[in-house]
ZALUMVO-883880 format. One record per residue (C-alpha): x, y, z. Coordinates in Angstrom, 2 decimals. Layout:
BEGIN
[rec [X, Y, Z]]
...
END
This chain:
BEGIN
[rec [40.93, 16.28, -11.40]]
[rec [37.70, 14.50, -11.58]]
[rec [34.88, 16.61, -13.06]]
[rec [31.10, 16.13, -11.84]]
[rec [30.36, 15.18, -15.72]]
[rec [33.08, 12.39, -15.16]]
[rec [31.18, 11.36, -12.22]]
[rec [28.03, 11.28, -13.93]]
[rec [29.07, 9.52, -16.12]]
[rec [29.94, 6.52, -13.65]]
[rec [26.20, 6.17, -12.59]]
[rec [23.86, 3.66, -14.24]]
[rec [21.26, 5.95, -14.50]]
[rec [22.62, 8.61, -16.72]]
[rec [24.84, 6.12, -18.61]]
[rec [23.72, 7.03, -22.17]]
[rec [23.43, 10.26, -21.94]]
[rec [24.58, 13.23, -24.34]]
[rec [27.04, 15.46, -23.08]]
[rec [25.24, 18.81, -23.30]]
[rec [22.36, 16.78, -20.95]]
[rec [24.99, 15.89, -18.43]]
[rec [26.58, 19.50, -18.62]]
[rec [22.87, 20.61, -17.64]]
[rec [22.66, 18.34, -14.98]]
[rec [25.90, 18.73, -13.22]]
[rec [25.06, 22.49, -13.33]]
[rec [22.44, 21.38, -11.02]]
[rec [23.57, 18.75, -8.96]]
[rec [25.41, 19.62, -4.94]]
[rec [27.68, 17.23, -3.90]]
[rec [27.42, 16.54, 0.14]]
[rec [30.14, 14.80, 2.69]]
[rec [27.55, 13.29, 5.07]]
[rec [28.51, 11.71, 8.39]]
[rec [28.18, 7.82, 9.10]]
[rec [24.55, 8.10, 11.50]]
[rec [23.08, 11.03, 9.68]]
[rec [19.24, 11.55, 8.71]]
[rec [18.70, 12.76, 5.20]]
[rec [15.16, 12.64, 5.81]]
[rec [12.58, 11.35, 7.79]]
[rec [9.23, 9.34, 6.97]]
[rec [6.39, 11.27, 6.56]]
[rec [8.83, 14.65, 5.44]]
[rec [8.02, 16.72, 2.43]]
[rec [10.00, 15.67, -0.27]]
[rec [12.49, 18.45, -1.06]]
[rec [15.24, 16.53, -2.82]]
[rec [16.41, 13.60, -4.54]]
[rec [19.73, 11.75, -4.11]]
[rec [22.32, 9.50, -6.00]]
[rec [24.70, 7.85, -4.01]]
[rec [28.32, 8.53, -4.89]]
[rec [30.26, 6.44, -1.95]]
[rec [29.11, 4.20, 1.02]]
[rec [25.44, 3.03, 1.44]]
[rec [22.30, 4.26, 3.13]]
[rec [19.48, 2.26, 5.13]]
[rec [15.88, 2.22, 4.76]]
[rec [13.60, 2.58, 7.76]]
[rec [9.68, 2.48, 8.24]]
[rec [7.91, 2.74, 11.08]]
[rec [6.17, -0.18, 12.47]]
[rec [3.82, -0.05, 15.73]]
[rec [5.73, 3.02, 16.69]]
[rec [9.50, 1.80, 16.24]]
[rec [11.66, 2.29, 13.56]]
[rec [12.52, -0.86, 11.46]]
[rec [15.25, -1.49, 9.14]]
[rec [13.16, -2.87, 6.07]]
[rec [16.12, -2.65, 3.21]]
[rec [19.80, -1.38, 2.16]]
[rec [21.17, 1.42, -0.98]]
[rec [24.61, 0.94, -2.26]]
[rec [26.60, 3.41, -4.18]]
[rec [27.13, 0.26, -6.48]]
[rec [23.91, -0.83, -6.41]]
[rec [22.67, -0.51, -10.34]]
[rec [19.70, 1.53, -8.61]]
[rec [21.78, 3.63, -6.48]]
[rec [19.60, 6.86, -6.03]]
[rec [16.25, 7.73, -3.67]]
[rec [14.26, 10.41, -2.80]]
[rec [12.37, 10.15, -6.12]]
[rec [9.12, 8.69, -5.02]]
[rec [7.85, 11.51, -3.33]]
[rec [8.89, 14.13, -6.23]]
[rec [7.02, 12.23, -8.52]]
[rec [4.06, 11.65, -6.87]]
[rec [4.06, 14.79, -4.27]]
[rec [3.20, 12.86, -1.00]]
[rec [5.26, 12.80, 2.32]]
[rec [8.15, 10.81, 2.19]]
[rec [7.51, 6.87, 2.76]]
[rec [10.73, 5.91, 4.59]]
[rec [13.59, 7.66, 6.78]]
[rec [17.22, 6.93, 4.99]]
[rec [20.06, 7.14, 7.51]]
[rec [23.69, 6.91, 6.12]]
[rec [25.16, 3.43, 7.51]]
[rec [28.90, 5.44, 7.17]]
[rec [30.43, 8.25, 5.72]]
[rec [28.36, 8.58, 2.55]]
[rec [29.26, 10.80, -0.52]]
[rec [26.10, 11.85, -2.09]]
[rec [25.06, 14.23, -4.98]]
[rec [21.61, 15.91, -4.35]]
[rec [18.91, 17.63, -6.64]]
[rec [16.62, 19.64, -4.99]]
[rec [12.47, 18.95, -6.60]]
[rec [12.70, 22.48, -8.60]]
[rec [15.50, 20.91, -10.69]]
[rec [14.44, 17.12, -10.24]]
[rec [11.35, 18.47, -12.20]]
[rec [13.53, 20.15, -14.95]]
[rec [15.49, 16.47, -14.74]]
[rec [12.58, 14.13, -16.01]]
[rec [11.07, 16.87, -18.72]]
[rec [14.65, 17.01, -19.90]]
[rec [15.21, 13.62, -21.06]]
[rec [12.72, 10.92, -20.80]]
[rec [15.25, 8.30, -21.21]]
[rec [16.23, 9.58, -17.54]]
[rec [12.65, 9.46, -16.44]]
[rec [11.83, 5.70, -18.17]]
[rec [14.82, 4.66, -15.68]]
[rec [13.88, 6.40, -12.58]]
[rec [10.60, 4.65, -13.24]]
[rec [12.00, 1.24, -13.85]]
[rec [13.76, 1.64, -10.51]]
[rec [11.00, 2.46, -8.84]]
[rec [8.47, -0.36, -10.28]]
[rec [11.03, -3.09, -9.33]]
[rec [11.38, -1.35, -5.28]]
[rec [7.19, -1.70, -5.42]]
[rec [7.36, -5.41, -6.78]]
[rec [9.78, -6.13, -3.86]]
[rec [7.34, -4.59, -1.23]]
[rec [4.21, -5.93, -2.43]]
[rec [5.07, -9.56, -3.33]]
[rec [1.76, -11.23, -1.37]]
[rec [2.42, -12.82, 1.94]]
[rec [0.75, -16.30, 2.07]]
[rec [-2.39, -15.22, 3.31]]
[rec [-2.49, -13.25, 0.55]]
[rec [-1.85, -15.24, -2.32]]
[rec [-5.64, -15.83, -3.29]]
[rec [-6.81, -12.86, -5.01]]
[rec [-8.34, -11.45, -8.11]]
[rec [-6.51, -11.60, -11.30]]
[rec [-5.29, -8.04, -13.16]]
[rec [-5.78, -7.65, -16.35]]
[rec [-4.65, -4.57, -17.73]]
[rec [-5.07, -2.89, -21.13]]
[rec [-2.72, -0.56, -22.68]]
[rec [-2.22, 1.21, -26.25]]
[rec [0.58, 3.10, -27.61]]
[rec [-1.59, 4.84, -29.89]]
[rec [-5.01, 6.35, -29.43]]
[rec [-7.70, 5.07, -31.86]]
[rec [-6.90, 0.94, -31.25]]
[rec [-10.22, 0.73, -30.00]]
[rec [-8.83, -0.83, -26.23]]
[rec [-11.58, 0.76, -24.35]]
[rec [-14.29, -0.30, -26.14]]
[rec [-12.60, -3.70, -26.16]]
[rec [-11.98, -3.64, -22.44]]
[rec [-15.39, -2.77, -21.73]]
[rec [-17.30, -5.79, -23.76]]
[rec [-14.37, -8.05, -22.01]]
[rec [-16.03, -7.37, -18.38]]
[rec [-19.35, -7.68, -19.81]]
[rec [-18.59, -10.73, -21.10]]
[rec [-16.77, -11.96, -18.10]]
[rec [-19.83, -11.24, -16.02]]
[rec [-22.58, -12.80, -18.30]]
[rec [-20.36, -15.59, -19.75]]
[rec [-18.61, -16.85, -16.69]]
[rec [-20.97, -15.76, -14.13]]
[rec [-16.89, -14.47, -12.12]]
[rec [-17.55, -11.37, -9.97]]
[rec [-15.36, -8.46, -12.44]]
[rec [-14.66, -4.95, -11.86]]
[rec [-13.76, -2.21, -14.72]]
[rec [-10.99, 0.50, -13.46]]
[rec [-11.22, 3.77, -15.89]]
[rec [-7.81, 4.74, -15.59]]
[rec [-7.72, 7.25, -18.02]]
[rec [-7.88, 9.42, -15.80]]
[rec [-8.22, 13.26, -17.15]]
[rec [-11.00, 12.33, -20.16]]
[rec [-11.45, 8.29, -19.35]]
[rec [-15.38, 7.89, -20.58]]
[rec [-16.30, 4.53, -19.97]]
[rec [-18.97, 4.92, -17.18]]
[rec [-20.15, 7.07, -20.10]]
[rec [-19.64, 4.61, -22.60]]
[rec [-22.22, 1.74, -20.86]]
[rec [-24.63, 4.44, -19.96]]
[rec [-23.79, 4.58, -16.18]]
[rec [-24.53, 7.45, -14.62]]
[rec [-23.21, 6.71, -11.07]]
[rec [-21.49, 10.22, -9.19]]
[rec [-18.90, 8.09, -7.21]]
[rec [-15.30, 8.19, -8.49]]
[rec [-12.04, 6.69, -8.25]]
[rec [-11.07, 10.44, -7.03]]
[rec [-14.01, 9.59, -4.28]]
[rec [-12.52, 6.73, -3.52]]
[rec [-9.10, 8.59, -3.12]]
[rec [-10.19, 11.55, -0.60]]
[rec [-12.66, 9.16, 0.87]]
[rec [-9.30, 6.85, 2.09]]
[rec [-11.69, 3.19, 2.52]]
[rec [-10.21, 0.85, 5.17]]
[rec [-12.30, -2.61, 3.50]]
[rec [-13.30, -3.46, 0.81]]
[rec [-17.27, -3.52, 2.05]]
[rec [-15.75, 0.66, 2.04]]
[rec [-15.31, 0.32, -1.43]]
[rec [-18.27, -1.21, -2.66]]
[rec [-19.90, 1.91, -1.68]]
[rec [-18.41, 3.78, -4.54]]
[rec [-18.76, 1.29, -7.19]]
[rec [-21.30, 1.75, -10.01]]
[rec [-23.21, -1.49, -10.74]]
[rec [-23.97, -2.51, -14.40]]
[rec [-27.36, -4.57, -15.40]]
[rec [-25.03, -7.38, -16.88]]
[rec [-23.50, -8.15, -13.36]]
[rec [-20.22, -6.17, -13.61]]
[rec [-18.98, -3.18, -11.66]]
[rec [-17.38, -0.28, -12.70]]
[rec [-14.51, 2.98, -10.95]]
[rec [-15.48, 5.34, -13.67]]
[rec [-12.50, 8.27, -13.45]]
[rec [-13.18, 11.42, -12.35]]
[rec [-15.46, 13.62, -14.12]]
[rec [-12.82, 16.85, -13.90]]
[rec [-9.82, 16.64, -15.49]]
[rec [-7.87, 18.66, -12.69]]
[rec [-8.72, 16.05, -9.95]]
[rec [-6.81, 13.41, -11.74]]
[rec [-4.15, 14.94, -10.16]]
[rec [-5.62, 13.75, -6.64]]
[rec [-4.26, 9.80, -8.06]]
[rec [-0.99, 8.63, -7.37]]
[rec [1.05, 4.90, -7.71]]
[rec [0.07, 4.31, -4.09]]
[rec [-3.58, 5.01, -3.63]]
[rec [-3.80, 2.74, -6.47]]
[rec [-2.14, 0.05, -5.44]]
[rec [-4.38, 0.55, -1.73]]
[rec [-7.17, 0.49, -3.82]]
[rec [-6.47, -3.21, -6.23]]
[rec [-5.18, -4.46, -3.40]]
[rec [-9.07, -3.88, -1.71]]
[rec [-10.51, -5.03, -4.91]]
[rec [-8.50, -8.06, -5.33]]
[rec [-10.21, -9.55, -1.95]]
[rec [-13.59, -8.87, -3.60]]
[rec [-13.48, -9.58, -6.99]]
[rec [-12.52, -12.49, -9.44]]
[rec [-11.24, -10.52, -11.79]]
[rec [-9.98, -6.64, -12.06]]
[rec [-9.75, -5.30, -15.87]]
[rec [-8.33, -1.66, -15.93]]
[rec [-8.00, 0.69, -18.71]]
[rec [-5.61, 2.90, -18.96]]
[rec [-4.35, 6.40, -20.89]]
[rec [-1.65, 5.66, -23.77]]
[rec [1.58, 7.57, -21.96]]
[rec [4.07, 5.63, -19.81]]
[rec [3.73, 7.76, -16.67]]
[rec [4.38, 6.53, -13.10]]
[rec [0.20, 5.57, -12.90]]
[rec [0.51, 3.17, -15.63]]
[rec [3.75, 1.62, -15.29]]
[rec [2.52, 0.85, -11.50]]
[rec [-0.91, -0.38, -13.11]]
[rec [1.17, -2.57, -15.51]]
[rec [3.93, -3.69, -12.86]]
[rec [1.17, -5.16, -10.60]]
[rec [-1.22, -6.87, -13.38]]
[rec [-1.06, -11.06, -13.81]]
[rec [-1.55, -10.43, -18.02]]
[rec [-1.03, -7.03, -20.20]]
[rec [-3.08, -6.63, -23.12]]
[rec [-1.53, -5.03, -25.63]]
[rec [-3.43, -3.35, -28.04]]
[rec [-3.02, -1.76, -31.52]]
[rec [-4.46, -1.61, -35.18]]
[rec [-3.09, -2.21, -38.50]]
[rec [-1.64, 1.14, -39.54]]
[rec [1.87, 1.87, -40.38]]
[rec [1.88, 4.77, -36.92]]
[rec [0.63, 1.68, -34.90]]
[rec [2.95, -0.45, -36.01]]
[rec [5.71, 2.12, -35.01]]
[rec [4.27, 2.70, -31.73]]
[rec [3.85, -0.80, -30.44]]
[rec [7.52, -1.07, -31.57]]
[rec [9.16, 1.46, -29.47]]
[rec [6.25, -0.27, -27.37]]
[rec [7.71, -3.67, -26.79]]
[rec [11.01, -2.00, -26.25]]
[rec [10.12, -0.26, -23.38]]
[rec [8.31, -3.77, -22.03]]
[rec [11.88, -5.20, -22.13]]
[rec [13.62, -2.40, -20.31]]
[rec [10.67, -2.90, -17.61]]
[rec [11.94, -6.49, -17.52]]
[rec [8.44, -7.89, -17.53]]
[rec [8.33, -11.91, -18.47]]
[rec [7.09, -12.42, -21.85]]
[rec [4.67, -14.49, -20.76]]
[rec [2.96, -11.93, -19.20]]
[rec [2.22, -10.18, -22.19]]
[rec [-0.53, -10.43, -24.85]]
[rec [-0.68, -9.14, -28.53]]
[rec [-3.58, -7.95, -29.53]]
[rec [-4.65, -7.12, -32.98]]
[rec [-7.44, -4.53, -33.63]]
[rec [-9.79, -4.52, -36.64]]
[rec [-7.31, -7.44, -38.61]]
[rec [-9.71, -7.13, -41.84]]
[rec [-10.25, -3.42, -41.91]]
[rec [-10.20, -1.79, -45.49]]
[rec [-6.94, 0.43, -44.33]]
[rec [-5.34, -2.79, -42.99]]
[rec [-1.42, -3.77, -43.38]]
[rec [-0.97, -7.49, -43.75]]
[rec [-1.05, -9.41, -40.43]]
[rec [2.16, -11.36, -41.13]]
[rec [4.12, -8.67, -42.17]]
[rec [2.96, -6.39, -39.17]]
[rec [4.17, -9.71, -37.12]]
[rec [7.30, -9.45, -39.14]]
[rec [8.09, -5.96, -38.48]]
[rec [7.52, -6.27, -34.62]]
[rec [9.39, -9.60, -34.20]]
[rec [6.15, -11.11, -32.37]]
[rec [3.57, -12.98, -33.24]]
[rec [-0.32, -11.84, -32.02]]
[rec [-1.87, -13.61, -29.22]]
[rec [-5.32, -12.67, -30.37]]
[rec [-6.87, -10.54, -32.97]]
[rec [-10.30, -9.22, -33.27]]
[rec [-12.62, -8.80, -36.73]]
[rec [-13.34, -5.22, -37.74]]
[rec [-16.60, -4.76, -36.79]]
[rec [-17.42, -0.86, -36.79]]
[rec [-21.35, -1.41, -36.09]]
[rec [-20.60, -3.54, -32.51]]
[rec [-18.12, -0.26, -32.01]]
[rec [-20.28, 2.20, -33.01]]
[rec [-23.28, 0.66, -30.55]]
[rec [-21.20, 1.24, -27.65]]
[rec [-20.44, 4.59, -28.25]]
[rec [-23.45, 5.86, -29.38]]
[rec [-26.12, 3.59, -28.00]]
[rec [-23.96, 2.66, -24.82]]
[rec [-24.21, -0.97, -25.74]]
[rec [-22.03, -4.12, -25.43]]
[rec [-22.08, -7.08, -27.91]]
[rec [-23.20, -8.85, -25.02]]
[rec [-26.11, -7.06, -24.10]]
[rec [-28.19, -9.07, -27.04]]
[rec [-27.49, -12.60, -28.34]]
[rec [-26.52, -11.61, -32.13]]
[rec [-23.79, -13.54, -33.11]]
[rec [-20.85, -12.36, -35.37]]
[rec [-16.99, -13.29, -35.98]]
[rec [-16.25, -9.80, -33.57]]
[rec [-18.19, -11.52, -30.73]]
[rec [-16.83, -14.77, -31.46]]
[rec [-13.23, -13.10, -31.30]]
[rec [-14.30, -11.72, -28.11]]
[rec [-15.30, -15.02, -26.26]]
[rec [-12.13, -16.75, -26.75]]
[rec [-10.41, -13.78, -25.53]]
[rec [-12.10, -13.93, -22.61]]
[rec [-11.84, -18.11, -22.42]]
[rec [-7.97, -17.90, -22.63]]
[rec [-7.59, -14.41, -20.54]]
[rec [-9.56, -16.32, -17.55]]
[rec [-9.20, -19.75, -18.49]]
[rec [-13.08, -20.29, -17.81]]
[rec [-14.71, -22.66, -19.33]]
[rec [-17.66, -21.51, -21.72]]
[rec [-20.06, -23.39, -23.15]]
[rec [-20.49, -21.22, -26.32]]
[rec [-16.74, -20.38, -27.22]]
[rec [-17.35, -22.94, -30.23]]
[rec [-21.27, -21.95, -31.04]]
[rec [-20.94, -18.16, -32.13]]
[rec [-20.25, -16.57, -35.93]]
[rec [-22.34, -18.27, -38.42]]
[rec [-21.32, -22.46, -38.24]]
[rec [-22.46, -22.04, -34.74]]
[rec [-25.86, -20.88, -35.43]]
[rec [-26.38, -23.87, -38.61]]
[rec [-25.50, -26.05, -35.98]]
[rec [-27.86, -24.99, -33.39]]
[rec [-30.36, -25.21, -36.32]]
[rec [-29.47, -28.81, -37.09]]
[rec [-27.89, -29.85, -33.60]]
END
C-alpha cells in the first residue's frame, strides 16, 4: 500500500526532505477525489488552502471585461505542480479561479498548517518562492508597448553592516547630478528602512501611502514622492514598523511598474532576508547588486548567497559583485575572498569611514560637495558601468585627476 510519505516523496517540491519533516507534513495534508469541471476556488476568494496536484491537471482563469479567460494550465507532472500559495503568503483574495480540466487527485493544506509548512523548513519555503517568482516573470514579461521603461537596479546584502544603503543612496545622488537621468530611491527595508532619514528628508508620504492610497498613474504617484535638492526622488518606508505589513509582491510590482514610465532609472534597497518582497524585488530588476565586506561571516553569507541566486535561476549576467571597504584594517585578502566564493568582484569600493560617517550623521552624500577621493572615484564608475552613461569626470577624480586639472 502506498503511504502519503511515499507520495510525498514523488513531488518536486519536498524532494530533499528528512523523513521526520515529511511525517509532519503528511500528518497534515487531506487527500481529495475531485470531479473533472469542479471549482476549487474562485478569483477574488479568501485564501483558505493550498494544493499539490497528485493526478490530472487544473486550469487557470482570470477575469477579463467581465468573462472568464483561460490564461494558463497545472500538471500533476509539472515540476511546479502545486497552487493556492500566493494568497497564503501574501494574505490577499485569491488572483485566479482553478477549475479541474478532469478527474484530479489533489492533496490540500489548509493556511493554519501551510503557515506551520514554510516556518518548518525553509528549504520548502525557498521553493514555493522560486515557483512563484518564475509564474510572475511569465505574467509580467512587457508587451511591446511596454518595452521602454526605467531600468531596476536593486541592492541586496546577506549580512547587515556591508554598508549597501549608504552605497545605494550616494548611487542615486550621483545618478541625478552626474548624468542629469531622472532616478528614484525605493526604501524597501521596510520595518526600520532609514534612508529618507539618512539624506535629511523629512517628507510624511510613504510607500505604505502609496499602498492604501491605490494610484491609477504615475502623475498619482508623484504625489507621494519626496524630492531631494540634488534632483533625485525618494519612497522612504513607512515610519511604523507594523504597517510594513500593509506591502505585498503585488502592490510592488503595481507600483515599479508606475515608476518605470516616469523614471530613467529605479534603485531600491532592500532588508537582508529572502522573503517573498525581495525575491519579487530581485526577480523583476535589469542588474542585482550584490553587496558584502571583507569579513570571514560575510564571506559565508554571500556564499550560501550565490547559492540561492542559482536555485532562483537568475542569468549571471544579471548579477554584480560588489566589494565593501576592500582596504579596511579588518580586511581578508580580495583574491582569496574571490577564491573562496568562486567569483570574481564586479566592483569594489575604498574604505572610506568619513564619506560613511557624513551620511549618517550629517545626512550627506559624497556628491553633495566636489571633494575628490578614491571612495568617490569608486563610486562614479559604478555608476558609469551600472547605467552605461557617459561622464565626463569618471577619469578626473582621486588625486591624478586633480594634478591634472592643475596642469591640464
Amino acid at each position: 500500500m502506498v503511504t502519503i510519505i511515499n507520495i510525498l516523496k514523488q513531488i518536486h517540491l519536498f524532494q530533499g526532505l528528512e523523513e521526520g519533516d515529511l511525517k509532519k507534513i503528511s500528518e497534515v495534508v487531506k487527500e481529495r477525489t475531485v470531479p473533472a469541471g469542479s471549482c476549487l476556488f474562485k478569483e477574488g476568494d479568501v485564501g483558505d488552502a493550498f494544493y499539490l496536484l497528485k493526478e490530472g491537471s487544473v486550469e487557470v482563469f482570470k477575469n477579463d471585461n467581465g468573462a472568464e479567460k483561460c490564461v494558463g494550465k497545472i500538471s500533476h507532472s509539472d515540476e511546479s505542480n502545486f497552487f493556492g500559495e500566493m494568497a497564503l503568503i501574501e494574505g490577499v483574495a485569491r488572483n485566479a479561479t482553478i477549475k479541474t480540466a478532469g478527474e484530479c487527485k489533489v492533496l490540500e493544506i489548509d493556511k493554519v498548517n501551510f503557515d506551520m509548512l514554510l516556518r518548518l523548513n525553509s528549504f520548502i519555503a525557498l521553493r514555493i518562492m522560486t515557483a512563484l517568482s518564475r509564474r510572475l516573470r511569465k505574467e509580467s514579461a512587457p508587451t511591446k508597448a511596454e518595452e521602454k521603461c526605467g531600468q531596476v537596479i536593486t541592492f541586496f546584502a546577506p549580512k547587515g553592516g556591508a554598508g549597501k544603503s549608504v552605497i545605494a543612496a550616494n548611487l542615486v545622488a550621483g545618478i541625478a547630478k552626474l548624468t542629469k537621468k531622472s532616478v528614484l530611491l525605493l526604501d524597501l527595508d521596510l520595518q526600520f528602512g532609514d534612508l529618507a532619514f539618512m539624506l535629511g528628508l523629512k517628507g510624511k508620504k510613504t510607500i505604505a501611502d502609496v499602498v492604501e492610497a491605490e494610484p491609477a498613474s504615475p502623475d498619482d504617484l508623484k504625489k507621494f514622492l519626496t524630492e531631494h535638492a540634488l534632483g533625485f526622488s525618494v519612497l522612504p518606508s513607512p515610519i511604523k514598523p507594523e504597517q510594513s505589513e500593509m506591502v505585498n509582491s503585488t502592490h510592488l510590482r503595481k507600483i515599479l511598474k508606475l515608476a518605470q514610465k516616469l523614471f530613467d532609472y529605479i534603485v531600491i534597497d532592500t532588508h537582508s532576508l529572502f522573503q517573498d518582497l525581495t525575491i519579487n524585488a530581485l526577480d523583476v530588476s535589469d542588474v542585482i547588486c550584490l553587496v558584502m565586506s571583507p569579513e570571514m561571516n560575510h564571506i559565508k553569507s554571500m556564499h550560501v548567497c550565490l547559492k540561492v541566486m542559482e536555485t532562483l535561476k537568475y542569468p549571471t549576467d544579471k548579477i554584480r559583485l560588489v566589494l565593501s571597504r576592500e582596504d579596511c584594517i579588518y580586511a581578508k585578502p580580495r583574491a582569496d575572498i574571490e577564491t573562496a566564493l568562486k567569483r570574481k568582484f564586479d566592483f569594489t569600493l575604498h574604505d572610506d569611514w568619513k564619506s560613511a560617517s557624513e551620511m549618517i550623521n550629517d545626512q550627506k552624500t559624497i556628491f553633495d560637495k566636489d571633494t575628490q577621493s578614491a571612495y568617490r572615484s569608486d563610486m562614479i564608475n559604478l555608476i558609469a558601468s551600472l547605467t552605461g552613461e557617459k561622464i565626463e569626470d569618471a577619469g578626473k577624480s582621486g588625486l591624478f585627476g586633480s594634478i591634472k586639472k592643475l596642469f591640464g
